[in-house]
N, C-alpha and C positions, 0 to 999 in steps of 0.2 A: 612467720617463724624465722629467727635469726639462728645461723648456722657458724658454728664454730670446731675449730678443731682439735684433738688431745691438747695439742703443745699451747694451742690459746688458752685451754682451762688451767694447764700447769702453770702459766705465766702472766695468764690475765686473769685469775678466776673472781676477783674481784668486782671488774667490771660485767663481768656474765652473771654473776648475781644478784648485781643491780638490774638486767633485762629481767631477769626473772621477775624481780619484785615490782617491776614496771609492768608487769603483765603479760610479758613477752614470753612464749615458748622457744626452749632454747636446743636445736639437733646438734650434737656433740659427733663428730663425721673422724673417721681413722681412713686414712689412704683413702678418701673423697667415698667412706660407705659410711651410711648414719648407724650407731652404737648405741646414740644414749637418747634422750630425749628428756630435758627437763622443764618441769611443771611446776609455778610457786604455788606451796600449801597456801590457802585460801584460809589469813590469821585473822580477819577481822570475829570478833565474841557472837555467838549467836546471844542476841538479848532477851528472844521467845523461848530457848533453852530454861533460864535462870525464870524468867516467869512464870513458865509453864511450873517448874519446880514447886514456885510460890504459891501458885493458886490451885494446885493438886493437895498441898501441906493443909492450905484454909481448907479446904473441903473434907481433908480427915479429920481433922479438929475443930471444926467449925462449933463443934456444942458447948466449949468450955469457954471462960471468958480467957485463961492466961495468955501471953503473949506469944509467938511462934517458937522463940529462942526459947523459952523458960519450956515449951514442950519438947522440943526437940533434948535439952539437956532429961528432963525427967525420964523420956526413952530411955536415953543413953543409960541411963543410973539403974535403969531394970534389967539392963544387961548386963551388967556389971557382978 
């Protein structure tokens, strides 16, 4: 864990956000006691999110022939 302090995040916060996104956790220290502690959000997409999505849709609709899009729109239109 790399340690920095107030006056480096006002003046370098730049570079402390590049540790972050390298992976680094970063302790943010005022008068040499740690404050803050920063963590990069974890942005990579879950891909098994969007699929799982996909293949829960097939399984509602699995008895009709139309396409996913054309059902998802005909829902829509019921609510309406």
């Amino acid at each position: 864990m790399k340690t920095a302090t107030v006056r480096d995040v006002q003046h370098h916060f730049n570079r402390i956000v590049q540790w972050t996104e390298s992976g680094e956790d970063v302790q943010i220290t005022r008068r040499n006691k740690p404050i803050v502690r920063l963590v990069a959000i974890n942005t990579a997409p879950e891909k098994t999110a969007a699929l799982d999505f996909y293949q829960r849709a097939l399984d509602l609709w699995k008895t009709t022939s139309a396409s996913l899009s054309e059902l998802i729109i005909e829902e829509r239109e019921e609510r309406i």
